[in-house]
C-alpha positions as CSV (number, residue, x, y, z in Angstrom):
1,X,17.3,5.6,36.8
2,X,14.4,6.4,34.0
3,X,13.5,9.7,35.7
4,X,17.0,10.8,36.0
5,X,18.0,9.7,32.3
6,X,15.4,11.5,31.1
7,X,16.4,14.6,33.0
8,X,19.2,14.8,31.7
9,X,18.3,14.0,28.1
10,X,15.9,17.0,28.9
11,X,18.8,19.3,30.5
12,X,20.7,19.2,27.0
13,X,17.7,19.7,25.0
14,X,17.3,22.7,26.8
15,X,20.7,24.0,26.7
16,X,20.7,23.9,22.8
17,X,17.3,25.8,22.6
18,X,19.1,28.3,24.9
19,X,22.2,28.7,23.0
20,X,20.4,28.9,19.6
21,X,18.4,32.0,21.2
22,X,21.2,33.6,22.2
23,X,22.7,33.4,19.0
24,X,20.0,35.0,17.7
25,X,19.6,38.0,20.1
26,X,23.2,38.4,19.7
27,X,22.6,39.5,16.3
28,X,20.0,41.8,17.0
29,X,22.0,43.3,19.4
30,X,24.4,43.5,17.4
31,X,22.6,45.5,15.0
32,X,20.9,47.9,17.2
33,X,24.6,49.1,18.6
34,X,25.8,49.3,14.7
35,X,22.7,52.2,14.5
36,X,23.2,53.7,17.6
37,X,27.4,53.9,16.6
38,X,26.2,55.8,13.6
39,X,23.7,57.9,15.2
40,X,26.2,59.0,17.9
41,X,29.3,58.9,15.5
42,X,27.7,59.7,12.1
43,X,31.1,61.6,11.0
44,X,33.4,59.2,13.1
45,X,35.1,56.2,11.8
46,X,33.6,53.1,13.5
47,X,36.1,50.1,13.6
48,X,35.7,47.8,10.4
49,X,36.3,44.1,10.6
50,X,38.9,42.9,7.4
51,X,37.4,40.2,5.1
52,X,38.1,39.4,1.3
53,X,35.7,39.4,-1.5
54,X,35.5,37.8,-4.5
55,X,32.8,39.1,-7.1
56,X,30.8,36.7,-8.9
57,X,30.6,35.2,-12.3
58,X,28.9,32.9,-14.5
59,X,30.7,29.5,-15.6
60,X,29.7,26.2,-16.8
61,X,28.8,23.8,-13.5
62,X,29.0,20.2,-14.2
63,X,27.6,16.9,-12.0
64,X,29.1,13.6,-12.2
65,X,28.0,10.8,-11.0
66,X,31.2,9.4,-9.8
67,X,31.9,5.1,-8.7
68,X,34.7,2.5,-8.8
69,X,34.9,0.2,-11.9
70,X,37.1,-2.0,-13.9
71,X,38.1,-2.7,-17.3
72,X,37.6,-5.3,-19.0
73,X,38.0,-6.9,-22.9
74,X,35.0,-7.5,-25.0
75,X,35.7,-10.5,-25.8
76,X,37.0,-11.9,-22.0
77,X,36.0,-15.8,-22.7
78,X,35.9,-18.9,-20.0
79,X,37.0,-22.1,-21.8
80,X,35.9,-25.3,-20.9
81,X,35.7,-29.0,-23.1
82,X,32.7,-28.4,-25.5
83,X,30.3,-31.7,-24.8
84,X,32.2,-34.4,-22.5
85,X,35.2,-33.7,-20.3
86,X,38.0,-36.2,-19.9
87,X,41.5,-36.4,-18.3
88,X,43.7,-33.7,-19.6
89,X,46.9,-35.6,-21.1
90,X,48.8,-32.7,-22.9
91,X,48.1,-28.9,-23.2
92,X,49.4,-26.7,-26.1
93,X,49.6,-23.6,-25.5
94,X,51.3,-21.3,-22.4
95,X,49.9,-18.2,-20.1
96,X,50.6,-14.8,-22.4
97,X,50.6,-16.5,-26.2
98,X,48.6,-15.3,-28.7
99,X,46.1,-17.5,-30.1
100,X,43.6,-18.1,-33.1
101,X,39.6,-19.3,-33.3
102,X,39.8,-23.0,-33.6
103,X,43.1,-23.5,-32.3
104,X,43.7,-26.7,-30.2
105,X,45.0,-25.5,-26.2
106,X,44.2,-29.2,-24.9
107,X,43.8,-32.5,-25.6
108,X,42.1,-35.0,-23.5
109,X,42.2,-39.1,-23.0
110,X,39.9,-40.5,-25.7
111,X,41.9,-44.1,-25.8
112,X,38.3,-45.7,-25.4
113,X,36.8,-44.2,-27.9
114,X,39.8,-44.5,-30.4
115,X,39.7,-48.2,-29.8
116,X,35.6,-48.3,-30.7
117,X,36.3,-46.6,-33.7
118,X,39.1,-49.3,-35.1
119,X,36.3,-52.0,-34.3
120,X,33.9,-50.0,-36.0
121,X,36.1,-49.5,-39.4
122,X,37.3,-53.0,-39.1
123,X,33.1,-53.8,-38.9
124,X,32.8,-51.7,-41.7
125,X,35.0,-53.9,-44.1
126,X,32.8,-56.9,-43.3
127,X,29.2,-55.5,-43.4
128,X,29.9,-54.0,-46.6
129,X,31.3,-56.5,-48.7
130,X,28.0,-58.4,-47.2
131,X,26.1,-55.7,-48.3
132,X,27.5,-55.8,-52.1
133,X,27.1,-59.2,-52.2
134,X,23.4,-58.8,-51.2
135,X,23.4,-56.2,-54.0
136,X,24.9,-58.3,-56.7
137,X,21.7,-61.0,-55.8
138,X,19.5,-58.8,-55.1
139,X,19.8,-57.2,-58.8
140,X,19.8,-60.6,-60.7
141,X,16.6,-61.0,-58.7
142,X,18.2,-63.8,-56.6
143,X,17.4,-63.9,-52.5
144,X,15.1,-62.3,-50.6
145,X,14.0,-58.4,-50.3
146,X,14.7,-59.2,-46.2
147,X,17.8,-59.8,-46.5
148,X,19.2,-57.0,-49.0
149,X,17.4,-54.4,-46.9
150,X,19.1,-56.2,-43.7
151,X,22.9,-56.0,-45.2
152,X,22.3,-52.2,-46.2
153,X,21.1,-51.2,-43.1
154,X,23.8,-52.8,-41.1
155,X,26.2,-51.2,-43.2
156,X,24.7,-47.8,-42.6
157,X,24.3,-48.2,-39.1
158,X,27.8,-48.7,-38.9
159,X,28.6,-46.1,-41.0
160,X,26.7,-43.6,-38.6
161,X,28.5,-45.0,-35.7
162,X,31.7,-44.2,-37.4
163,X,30.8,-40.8,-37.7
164,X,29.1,-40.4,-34.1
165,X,32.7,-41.5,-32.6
166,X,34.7,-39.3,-34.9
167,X,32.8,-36.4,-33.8
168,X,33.3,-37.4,-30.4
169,X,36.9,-37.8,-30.9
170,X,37.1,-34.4,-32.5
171,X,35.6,-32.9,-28.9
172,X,38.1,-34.8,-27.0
173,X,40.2,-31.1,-27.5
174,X,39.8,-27.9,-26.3
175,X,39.8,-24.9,-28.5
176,X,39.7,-21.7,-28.2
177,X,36.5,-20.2,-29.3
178,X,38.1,-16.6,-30.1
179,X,41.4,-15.1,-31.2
180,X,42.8,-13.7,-27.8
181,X,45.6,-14.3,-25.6
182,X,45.9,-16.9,-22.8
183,X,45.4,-15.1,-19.5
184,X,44.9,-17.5,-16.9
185,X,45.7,-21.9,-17.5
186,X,44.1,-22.9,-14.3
187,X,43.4,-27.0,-15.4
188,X,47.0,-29.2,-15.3
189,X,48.0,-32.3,-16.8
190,X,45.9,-35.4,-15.2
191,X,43.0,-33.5,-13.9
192,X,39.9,-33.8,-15.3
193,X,37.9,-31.4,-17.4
194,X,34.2,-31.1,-17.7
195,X,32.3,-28.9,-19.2
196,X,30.1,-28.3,-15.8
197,X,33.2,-27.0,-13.9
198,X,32.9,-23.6,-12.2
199,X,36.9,-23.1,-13.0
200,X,37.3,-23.0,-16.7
201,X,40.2,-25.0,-18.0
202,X,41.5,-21.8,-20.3
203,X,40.9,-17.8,-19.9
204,X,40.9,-15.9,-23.4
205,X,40.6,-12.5,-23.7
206,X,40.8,-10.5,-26.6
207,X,41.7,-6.5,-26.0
208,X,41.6,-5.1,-29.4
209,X,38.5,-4.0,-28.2
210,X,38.0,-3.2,-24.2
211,X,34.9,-1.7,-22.1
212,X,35.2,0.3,-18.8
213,X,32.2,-1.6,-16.2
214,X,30.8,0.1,-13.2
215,X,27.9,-1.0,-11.1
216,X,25.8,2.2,-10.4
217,X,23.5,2.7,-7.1
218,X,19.5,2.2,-8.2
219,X,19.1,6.2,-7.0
220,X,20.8,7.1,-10.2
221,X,18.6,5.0,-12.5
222,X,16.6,8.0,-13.8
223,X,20.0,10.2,-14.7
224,X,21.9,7.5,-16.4
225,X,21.8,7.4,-20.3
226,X,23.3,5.9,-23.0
227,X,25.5,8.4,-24.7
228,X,26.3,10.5,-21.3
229,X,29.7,11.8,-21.6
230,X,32.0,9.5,-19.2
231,X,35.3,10.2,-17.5
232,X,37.9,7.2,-16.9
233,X,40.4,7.8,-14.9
234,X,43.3,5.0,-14.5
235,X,44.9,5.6,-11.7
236,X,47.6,3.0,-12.1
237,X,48.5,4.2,-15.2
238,X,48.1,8.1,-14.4
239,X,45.5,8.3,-17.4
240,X,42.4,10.1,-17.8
241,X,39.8,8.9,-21.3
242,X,36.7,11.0,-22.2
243,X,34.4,8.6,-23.9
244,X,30.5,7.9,-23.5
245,X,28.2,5.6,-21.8
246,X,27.7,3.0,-24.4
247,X,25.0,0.6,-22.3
248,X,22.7,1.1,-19.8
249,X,21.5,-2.2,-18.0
250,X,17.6,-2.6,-17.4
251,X,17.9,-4.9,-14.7
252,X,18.8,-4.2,-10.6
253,X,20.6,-6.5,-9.0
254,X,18.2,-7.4,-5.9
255,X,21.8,-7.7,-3.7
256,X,23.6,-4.6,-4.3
257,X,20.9,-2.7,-5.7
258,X,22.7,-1.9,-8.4
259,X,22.6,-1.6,-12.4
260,X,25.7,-2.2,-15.0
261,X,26.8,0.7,-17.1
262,X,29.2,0.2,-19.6
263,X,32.2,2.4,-21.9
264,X,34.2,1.5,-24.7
265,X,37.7,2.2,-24.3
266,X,38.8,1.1,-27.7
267,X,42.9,0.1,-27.0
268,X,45.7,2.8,-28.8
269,X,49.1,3.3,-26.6
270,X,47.4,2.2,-23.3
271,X,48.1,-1.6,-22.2
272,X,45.1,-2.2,-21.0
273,X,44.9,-5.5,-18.1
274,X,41.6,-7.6,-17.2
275,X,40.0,-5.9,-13.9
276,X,42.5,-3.1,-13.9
277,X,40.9,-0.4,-11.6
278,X,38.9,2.5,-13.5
279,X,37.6,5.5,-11.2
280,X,34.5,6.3,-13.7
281,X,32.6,9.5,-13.9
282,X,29.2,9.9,-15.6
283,X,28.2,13.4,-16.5
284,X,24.4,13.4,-15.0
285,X,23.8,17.5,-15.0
286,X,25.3,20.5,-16.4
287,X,24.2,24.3,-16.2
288,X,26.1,26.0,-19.0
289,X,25.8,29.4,-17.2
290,X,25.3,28.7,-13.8
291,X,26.3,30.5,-10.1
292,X,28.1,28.4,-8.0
293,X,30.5,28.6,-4.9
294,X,32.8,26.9,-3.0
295,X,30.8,25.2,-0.5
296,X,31.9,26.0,2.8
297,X,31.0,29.6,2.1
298,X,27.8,28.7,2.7
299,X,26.8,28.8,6.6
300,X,23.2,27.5,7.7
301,X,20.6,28.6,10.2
302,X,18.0,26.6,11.8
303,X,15.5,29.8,11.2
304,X,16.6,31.3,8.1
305,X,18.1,28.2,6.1
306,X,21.1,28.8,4.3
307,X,22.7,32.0,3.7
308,X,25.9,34.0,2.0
309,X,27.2,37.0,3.3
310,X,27.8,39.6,0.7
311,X,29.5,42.7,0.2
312,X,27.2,45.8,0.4
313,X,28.0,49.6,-0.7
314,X,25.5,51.7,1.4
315,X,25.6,55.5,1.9
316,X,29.7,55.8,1.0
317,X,30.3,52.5,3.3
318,X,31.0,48.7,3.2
319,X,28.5,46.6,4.6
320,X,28.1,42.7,5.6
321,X,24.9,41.7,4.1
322,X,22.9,38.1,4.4
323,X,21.6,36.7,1.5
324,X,19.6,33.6,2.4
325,X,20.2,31.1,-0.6
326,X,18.8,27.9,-2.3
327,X,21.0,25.7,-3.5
328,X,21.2,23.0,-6.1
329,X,23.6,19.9,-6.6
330,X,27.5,20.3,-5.3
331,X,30.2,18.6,-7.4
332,X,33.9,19.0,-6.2
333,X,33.5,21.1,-3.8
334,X,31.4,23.5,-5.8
335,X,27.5,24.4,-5.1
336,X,25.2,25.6,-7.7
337,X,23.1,28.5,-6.0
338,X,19.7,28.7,-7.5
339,X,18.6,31.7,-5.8
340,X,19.6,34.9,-4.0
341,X,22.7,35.9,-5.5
342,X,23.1,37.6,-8.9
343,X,26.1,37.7,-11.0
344,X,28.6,40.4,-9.9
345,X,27.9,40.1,-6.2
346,X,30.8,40.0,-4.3
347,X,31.0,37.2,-1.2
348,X,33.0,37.7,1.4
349,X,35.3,34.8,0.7
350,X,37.3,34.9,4.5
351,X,36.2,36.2,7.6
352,X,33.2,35.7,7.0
353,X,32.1,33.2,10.0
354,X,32.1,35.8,12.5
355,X,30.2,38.2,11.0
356,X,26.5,39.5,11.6
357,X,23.8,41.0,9.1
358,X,24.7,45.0,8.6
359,X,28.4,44.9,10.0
360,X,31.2,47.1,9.1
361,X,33.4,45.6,6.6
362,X,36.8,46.8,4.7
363,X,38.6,45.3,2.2
């Protein structure tokens, strides 16, 4: 079965080399009979094959660097309690309102503490009346220097507890840290909040100023610059914005090998919406005055690379001629040719696949 795989692999392998060297003695034979038709026929009209040309000129070519992103609001903020969580027992606000920094959204069960800080105050009374009594004593030099330092600092230790447990009562709410808008309320009445919890309790986001994000393949990390002109194109919206690349991440993500880039897209008439869809395209390359041509005009040899046929005026006729080509980047369907045509060549635009080097054109 090993030998006769093999064979066969070998008997296509050898069917390719032969029909690669027929192609090529078909266009030497080709263009030995176009010299012996003009040698016999020099006066004669030898049959022309119809193409269309197109003559060449210098034009801007641009590259972009083009990926899928999202837009998103500068400030887009993930609310959860600040130091302890608790049982949410009323919330304040509702999904679209428009909201200020400070402003309470939740309040949570804080009955415990409450109740510590009433024994506390009611503490308070007592240990400071001891303590001004202590005082009075202690300043008509009656009593002991034990026992005035005793009364004060029991009166400031309660005193400091009193202001531990309002501070802790204060945190018992959740505020928004931003002015925004509610986006997203995902915590209800009787769950618990903590400030640990992967889903936040509130989502704020604030779009008076927005960003367009796009995570760009590590291959590009040498072409990407901040201040590259950057094309956003909504497509939900129908909208194209022309800004710049305003951030350029250092870091590669080990498990998309990928870096951030991001684009202001400061808000006018456009509603903009938290990971709306953004095509983005960063302008990596441009050639100002640059040859370039639709890329399926070019056709490629396996001996000669790739090549263009042109159209050639020799001795009062039109002929096919190959021009073998480098090329540089292609961008929307567009190559940029870095060598082997000039400006005001004309390529032969259609009917140009069957043709072979020296052939009789008309147009």
């Amino acid at each position: 079965m090993v030998l006769f795989l093999a064979a066969c692999g070998g008997g296509v392998s050898d069917k390719k080399a032969k029909l690669e060297q027929l192609r090529k003695e078909h266009d030497k034979i080709a263009e030995e009979i176009r010299k012996l038709e003009l040698e016999l026929k020099p006066n004669d009209s030898v049959a022309a094959t119809k193409v269309t040309v197109a003559p060449l000129t210098r034009q801007p070519f641009e590259h972009y660097i083009e990926v899928q992103g999202r837009i998103d609001g500068n400030e887009n903020i993930a609310v959860n309690p600040r130091n302890q969580g608790g049982m949410v027992t009323s919330i304040l606000v509702h999904e679209g309102q428009a909201v200020t920094r400070g402003q309470v959204l939740a309040e949570l069960d804080a009955e415990v503490l409450k109740q510590q800080l009433t024994d506390l105050r009611n503490k308070l009374g007592f240990v400071t009346d001891l303590y001004n009594r202590q005082k009075m004593l202690w300043d008509q030099k009656i009593g002991s220097e034990i026992q005035y330092l005793k009364a004060k600092n029991d009166m400031e230790t309660v005193q400091n507890g009193i202001a531990t447990l309002e501070e802790q009562i204060k945190m018992s709410v959740i505020i928004s840290p931003i002015n925004g808008t509610v986006e997203d309320i995902p915590i209800k009445v009787g769950q618990l909040a903590s400030p640990a919890s992967t889903i936040p309790a509130f989502r704020i986001v604030n779009f008076s100023r927005a960003k367009v994000l796009a995570d760009v393949g590590e291959a590009y990390s040498a072409r990407v610059q901040t201040g590259d002109p950057v094309k956003v194109l909504l497509p939900d919206l129908g909208q194209e914005l022309v800004r710049k690349v305003t951030f350029v991440s250092k870091y590669i993500n080990p498990t998309n090998r990928t870096f951030l880039v991001e684009a202001e897209v400061t808000p006018s008439d456009i509603v903009f919406r938290a990971n709306m869809i953004a095509v983005v395209r960063i302008k990596d390359y441009t050639n100002p005055a640059a040859i370039s041509v639709p890329q399926n005009f070019i056709q490629t040899s396996r001996d000669e690379g790739q090549f263009i046929f042109i159209a050639a005026d020799e001795n009062g006729r039109k002929i096919a001629r190959k021009r073998i080509v480098t090329t540089g980047m292609t961008y929307n369907g567009l190559t940029e040719i870095l060598n082997g045509l000039n400006e005001g060549d004309r390529i032969i635009t259609a009917g140009y696949k069957d043709l072979y080097n020296g052939q009789l054109i008309d147009f």
